[in-house]
NUVO-516394 format. One record per residue (C-alpha): x negated, y negated, z. Coordinates in steps of 0.001 Angstrom, whole numbers, plus 500000, padded with zeros to 6 digits. Example, Ala and Ser with C-alpha at 12.3 -4.5 7.8 and 13.67 -1.06 7.14 Angstrom:
<kolnus>
487700504500507800;486330501060507140;
</kolnus>
This chain:
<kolnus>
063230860687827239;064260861723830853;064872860743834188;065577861838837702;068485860351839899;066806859724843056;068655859637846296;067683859225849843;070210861927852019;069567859799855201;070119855932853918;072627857088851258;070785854741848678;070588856333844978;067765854821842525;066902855769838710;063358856685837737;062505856664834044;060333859718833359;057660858535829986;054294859688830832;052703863111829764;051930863597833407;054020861613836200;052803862553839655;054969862189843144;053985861781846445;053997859560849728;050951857956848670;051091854251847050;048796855828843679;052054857814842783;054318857324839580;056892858014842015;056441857299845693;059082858821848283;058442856825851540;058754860009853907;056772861639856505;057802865344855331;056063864565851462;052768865100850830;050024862472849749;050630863706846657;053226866414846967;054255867113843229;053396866675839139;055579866972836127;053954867993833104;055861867457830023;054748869831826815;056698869368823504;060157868336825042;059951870806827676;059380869255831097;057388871680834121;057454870544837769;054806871935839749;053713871803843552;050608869811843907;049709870070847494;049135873507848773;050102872627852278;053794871402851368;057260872936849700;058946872880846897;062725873735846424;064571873351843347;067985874450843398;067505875575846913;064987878077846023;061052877596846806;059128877256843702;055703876529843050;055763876114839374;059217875704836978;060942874576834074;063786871850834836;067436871942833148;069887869466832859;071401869075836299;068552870405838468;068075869377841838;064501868906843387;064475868747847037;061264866593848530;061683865650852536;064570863278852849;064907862927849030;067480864619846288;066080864321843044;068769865240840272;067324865789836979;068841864620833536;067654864598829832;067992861365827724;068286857963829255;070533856758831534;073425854879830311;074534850792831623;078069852286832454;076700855486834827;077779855108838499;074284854918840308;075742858353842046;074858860563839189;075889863613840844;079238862718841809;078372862945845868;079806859964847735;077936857999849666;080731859323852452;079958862567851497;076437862646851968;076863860528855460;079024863713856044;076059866146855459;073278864053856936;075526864148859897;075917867952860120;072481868801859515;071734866955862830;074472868738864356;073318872124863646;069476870862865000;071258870028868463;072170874088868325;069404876177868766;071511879728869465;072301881092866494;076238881762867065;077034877893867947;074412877054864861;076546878966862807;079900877792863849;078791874426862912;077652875151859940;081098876496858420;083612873735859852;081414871382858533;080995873226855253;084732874367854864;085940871077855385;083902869267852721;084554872048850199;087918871772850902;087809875946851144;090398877950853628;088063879613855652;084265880463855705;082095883361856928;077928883571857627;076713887228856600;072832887543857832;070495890418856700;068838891776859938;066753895501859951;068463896332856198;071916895955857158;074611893144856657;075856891439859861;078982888487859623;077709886357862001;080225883885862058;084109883198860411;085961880123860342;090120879613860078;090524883080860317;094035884029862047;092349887243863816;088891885657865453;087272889185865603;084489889278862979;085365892393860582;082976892287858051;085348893917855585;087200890676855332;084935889568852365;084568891288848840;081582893319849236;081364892941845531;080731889530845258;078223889260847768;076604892256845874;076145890097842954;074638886986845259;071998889217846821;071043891531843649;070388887888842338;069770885597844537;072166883180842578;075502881771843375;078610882887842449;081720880382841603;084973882293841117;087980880279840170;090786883480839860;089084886734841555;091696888543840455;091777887471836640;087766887436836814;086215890230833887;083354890590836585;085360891150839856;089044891487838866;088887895227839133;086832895416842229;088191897335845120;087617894820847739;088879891703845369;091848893513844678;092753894737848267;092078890952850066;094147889235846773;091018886790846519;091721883532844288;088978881071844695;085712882341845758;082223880607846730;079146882377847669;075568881075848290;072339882399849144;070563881181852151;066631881336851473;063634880743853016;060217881221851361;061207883986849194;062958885380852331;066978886194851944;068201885266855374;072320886112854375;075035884754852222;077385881638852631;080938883054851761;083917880495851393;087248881238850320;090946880340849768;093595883235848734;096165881145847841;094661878750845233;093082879033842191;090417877027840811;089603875102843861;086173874928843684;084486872645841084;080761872303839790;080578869965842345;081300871751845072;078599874659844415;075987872224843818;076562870500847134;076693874188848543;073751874754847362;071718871470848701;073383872159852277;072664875583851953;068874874784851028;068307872444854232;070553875142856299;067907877997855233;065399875909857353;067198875404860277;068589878717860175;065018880135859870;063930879085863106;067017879332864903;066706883098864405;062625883618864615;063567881534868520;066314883566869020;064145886761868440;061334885504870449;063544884717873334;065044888057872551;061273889931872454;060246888131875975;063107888899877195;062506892306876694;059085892242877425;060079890820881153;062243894102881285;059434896370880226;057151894583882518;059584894828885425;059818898936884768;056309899613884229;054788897280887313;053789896961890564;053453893794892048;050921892078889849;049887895624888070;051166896963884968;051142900427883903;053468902996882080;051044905999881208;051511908805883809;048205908138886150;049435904478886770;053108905646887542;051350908574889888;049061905364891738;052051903478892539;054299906294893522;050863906585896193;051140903171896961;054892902922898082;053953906454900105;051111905044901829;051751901223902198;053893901492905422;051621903502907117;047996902378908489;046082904721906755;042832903989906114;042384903681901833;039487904151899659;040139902832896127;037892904564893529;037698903094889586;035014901941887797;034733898110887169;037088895825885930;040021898035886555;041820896039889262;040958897698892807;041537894323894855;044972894335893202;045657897661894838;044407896173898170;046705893464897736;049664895827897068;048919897791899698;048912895028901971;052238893431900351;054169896183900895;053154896962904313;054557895598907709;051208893684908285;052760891455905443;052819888776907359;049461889129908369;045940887939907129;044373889368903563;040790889424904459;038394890549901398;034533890684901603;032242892176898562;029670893776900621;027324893999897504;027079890463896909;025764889239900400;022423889830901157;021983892368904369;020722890021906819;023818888153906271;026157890487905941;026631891778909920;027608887674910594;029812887749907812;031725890709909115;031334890210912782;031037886599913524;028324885843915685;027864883524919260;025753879974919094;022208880124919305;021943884202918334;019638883229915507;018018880573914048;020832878521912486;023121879735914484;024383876346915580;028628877347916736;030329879991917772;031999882274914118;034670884131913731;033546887221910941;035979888463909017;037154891729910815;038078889514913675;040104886899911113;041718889785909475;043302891084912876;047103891965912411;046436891710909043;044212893997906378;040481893896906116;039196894907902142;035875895753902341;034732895680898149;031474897915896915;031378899908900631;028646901846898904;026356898826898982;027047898325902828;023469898890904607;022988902120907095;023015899704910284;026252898426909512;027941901739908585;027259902272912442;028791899211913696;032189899986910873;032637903133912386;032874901913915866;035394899521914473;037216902229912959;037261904388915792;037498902365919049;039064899053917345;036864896678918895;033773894293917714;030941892388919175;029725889291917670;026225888775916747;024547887700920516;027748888446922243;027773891415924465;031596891125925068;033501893576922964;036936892098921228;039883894067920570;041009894238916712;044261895636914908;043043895742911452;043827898085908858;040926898747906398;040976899342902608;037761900279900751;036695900205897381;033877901638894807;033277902072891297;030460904731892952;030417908147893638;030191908444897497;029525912097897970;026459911609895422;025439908809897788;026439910794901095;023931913894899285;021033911103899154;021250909902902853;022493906297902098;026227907056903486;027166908285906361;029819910990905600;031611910888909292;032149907363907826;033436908116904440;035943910588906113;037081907513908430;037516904786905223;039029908392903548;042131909280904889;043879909088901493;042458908211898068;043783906307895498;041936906498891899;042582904176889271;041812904988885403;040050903475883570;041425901324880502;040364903390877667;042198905976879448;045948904540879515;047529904483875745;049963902791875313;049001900649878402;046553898466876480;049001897280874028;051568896099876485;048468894659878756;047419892781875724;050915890875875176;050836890265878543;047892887934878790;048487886644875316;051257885390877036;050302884015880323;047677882067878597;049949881207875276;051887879243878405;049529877779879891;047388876402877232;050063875722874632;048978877280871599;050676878592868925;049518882463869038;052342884769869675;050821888239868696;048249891162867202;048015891534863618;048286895802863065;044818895860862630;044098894092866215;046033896085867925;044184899212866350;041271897405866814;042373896999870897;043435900816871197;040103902096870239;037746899893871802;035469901497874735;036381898716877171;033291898992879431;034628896124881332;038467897927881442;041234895096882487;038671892389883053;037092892400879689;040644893008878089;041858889545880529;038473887765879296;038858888583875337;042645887545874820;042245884254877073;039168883251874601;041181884184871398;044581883035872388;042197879208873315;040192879776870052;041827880984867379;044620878947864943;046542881840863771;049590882838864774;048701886894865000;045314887670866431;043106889895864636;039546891602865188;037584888777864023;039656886787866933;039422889658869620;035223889943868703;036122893405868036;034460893527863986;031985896526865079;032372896057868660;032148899886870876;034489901683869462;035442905193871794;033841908019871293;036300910631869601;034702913938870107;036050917248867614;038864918926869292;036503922167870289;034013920421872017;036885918889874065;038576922038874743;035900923955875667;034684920981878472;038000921805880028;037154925266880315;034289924808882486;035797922098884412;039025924160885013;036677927632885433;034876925851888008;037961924620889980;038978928245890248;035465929529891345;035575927242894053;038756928297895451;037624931783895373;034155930953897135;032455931826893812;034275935667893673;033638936334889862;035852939539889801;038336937418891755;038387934450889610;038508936691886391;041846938399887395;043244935120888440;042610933765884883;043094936734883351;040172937275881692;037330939283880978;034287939221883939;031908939199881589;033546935540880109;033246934060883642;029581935108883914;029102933199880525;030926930233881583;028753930302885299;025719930194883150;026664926903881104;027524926106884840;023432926300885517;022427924948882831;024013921796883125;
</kolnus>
């Protein structure tokens, strides 16, 4: 015959529960053997199993946790004097049955005494920063112990930190204030350690550290969560021996068992405070305005920007889609003394071409059919301000014409209106095409592209910018983490591989588009491919390292031709090679 002691932590009531039954189940649930009315305890939460006169306690419900002696078990034996920890409840285990003349507190914990650690377990919730969490932790621990002083050592990156100390005359924390030794034996372990004469102890008498801090009564407990040694608990007095009792370790340990919890996520939201912070530094060194970008063409583009934003240049923004040319227009304008100004933007490929010259130019009541007030087109609205004009290759011939006029004389003409208005507009423009392709086929005029030209800015594309798509990628995950309130708070390794080598036709867009979907979507806490949609998605091309080398040949080979005016002996002593190797490279020339 056994039975568990049964106490409640928050009402401080203690109850005895008889265990008979080959298989006793305990849960929340009414069905149970044994029910423990709290919220934190599963429908059915736990089952003992008794074989022979061996009892086994084993976690029934896969979502919950099960601590006995303050470490997380699914499946094990119980000894005399065991402590299960469910939710709220303390279950103390004993073999044979309870006697008419045992005190209903079995375990020798005062009601007082538990009020006292109920108490300071909702102190240290109040703390979220680890230092104050910590600090509470020890007076409160020190004082029911009855121990001198106290110090918190936490594991971080390998290496021991003391994180707190408590009664110590010199308030600097010195790590080599506590036997190194004993804490050895707790972490090599992951068992507590009870010392009632350090210096008479066979196992730590002769230790260097014992003998050089004249240690009497020692106490030191692991703090654990899921398998996971977060640091030690060390208390100790140097003056008097045999302080601690049986008593005292095992009420150690239950603190330290509901401290591991809170301690958990005090850290993992100090670290995440710590990472964002971070993150808001990286951002801040690597951005521009609303852009990010730390590879060497994005530094080079905003280094461009600051040059040119003062002046009222005329831009052209060249990038393929998705890669954030408005947000360069923007900058521009930001950062330029037309600030205050209007930020006019008009896509000329999405309005159709009889629409387009009212669009831009406004037009006078009764010019057309329709035409029922007087408008004001956007060049005129963007005066003193900046006009972006979006896809200029998609602008018809006519209104190239009526542009440059703009861009040359500064003045407009509404639709019907033969009265020319003065404008002070500075124009950016923008295409993901190749103008001097379009210039070769007669749909561009080129005296135009040399006024919208008077300094270039190119933007890479996203498959180009390493390191840039990782740091892009927390970026939205957090913007939209924020804003929609989910639980996501990173890439698994395999996403972020999965990020780095996809082809990202879209560039920034599609990268914006994919994270705000899985960050919305998914219920992990790390995304990964399946997540992203990137399980045999376009991966880049990787081409062999020859093929690649020996495309920049021709490319550079060309380059130099050109500045010679095609002089093959000339280009061949500039390179310094053979004539007969720049002949060879002019025919691959042809042929492609």
């Amino acid at each position: 015959m056994a039975y568990f002691s049964c106490k409640n932590t928050i009402q401080g009531t203690t109850i005895q529960f008889l265990v008979s039954k080959p298989l006793t189940t305990i849960g929340r649930a009414p069905g149970n053997d044994l029910v423990l009315s709290d919220s934190m305890v599963g429908a059915t939460h736990a089952s003992l199993m008794r074989a022979g006169g061996q009892f086994t306690i084993q976690l029934a419900d896969r979502k919950g946790e099960l601590y006995v002696n303050g470490k997380r078990v699914k499946s094990t034996s119980l000894n005399e004097g065991d402590v299960v920890l469910l939710g709220a409840f303390q279950l103390t285990w004993f073999a044979g049955a309870p006697t008419p003349t045992e005190s209903p507190d079995t375990t020798g914990l005062s009601v007082g005494v538990l009020e006292q650690l109920v108490e300071l377990s909702a102190e240290m919730m109040r703390d979220t920063t680890p230092d104050r969490l910590f600090t509470a932790l020890l007076k409160g621990i020190v004082s029911l112990t009855r121990a001198e002083k106290g110090f918190v050592i936490v594991f971080r990156d390998g290496e021991r930190h003391l994180a707190a100390s408590h009664n110590v005359e010199d308030e600097r924390l010195d790590i080599t204030r506590v036997s190194d030794s004993i804490v050895n034996q707790v972490v090599q372990h992951l068992k507590p350690v009870i010392i009632s004469d350090a210096m008479a102890d066979s196992r730590f008498g002769r230790a260097k550290s014992v003998v050089d801090l004249k240690l009497s009564s020692v106490m030191c407990v692991p703090l654990i969560y899921r398998r996971d040694l977060l640091g030690v608990i060390y208390l100790g007095n140097d003056k008097v021996t045999d302080l601690f009792t049986a008593r005292d370790l095992a009420l150690l340990q239950i603190y330290a068992a509901q401290a591991s919890i809170i301690v958990y996520h005090a850290l993992m939201l100090n670290k995440l405070k710590l990472d964002n912070r971070n993150l808001r530094t990286q951002l801040n060194r690597s951005s521009q305005g609303e852009m990010i970008g730390t590879c060497a063409p994005m530094k080079a583009m905003f280094r461009v920007l600051r040059r040119v934003a003062p002046t009222d240049l005329s831009v052209l923004v060249l990038g393929e889609t998705g890669t954030g040319k408005e947000l360069v227009a923007r900058e521009l304008h930001r950062l330029s003394d037309r600030k205050g100004g209007t930020f006019v933007a008009i896509n000329c490929g999405a309005i159709p071409e009889n629409l387009l010259e009212s669009e831009l130019f406004g037009h006078k009541k009764g010019a057309f059919t329709g035409a029922v007030a007087d408008k004001v087109g956007k060049v005129e609205a963007a005066s003193g301000g900046t006009l972006f004009l979006d896809e200029i290759g998609e602008m018809p011939m006519p209104l190239q014409v009526k542009l440059l006029r703009v861009l040359q004389e500064h003045v407009i003409a509404r639709v019907g209106d033969l009265n020319p208005r003065k404008v002070d507009i500075r124009v950016i423009a923008a295409t993901h095409k190749n103008l001097q392709e379009i210039i070769d086929s007669g749909s561009f005029r080129e005296d135009l592209y040399y006024r919208l030209n008077e300094i270039s800015v190119n933007l890479p594309p996203l498959r180009e910018r390493g390191e840039d798509i990782a740091v892009l990628g927390q970026y939205f995950l957090n913007r939209y983490r924020e804003k929609y309130g989910t639980r996501v708070t990173g890439f698994t390794n395999q996403g972020l591989l999965a990020l780095k080598g996809h082809y990202w036709p879209g560039n920034v867009r599609e990268l914006e588009n994919r994270i705000k979907k899985a960050v919305i979507m998914s219920d992990r806490a790390l995304l990964n491919p399946d997540d992203l949609g990137m399980v045999g998605g376009q991966k880049r091309e990787v081409r062999p390292l020859i093929e690649a080398q020996e495309d920049w040949k021709v490319t550079y080979i060309r380059q130099v031709l050109d500045l010679n005016n095609w002089n093959k002996a000339q280009t061949a002593r500039d390179l310094g090679i053979d004539a007969r190797t720049v002949f060879r490279y002019i025919e691959k020339l042809r042929e492609e």
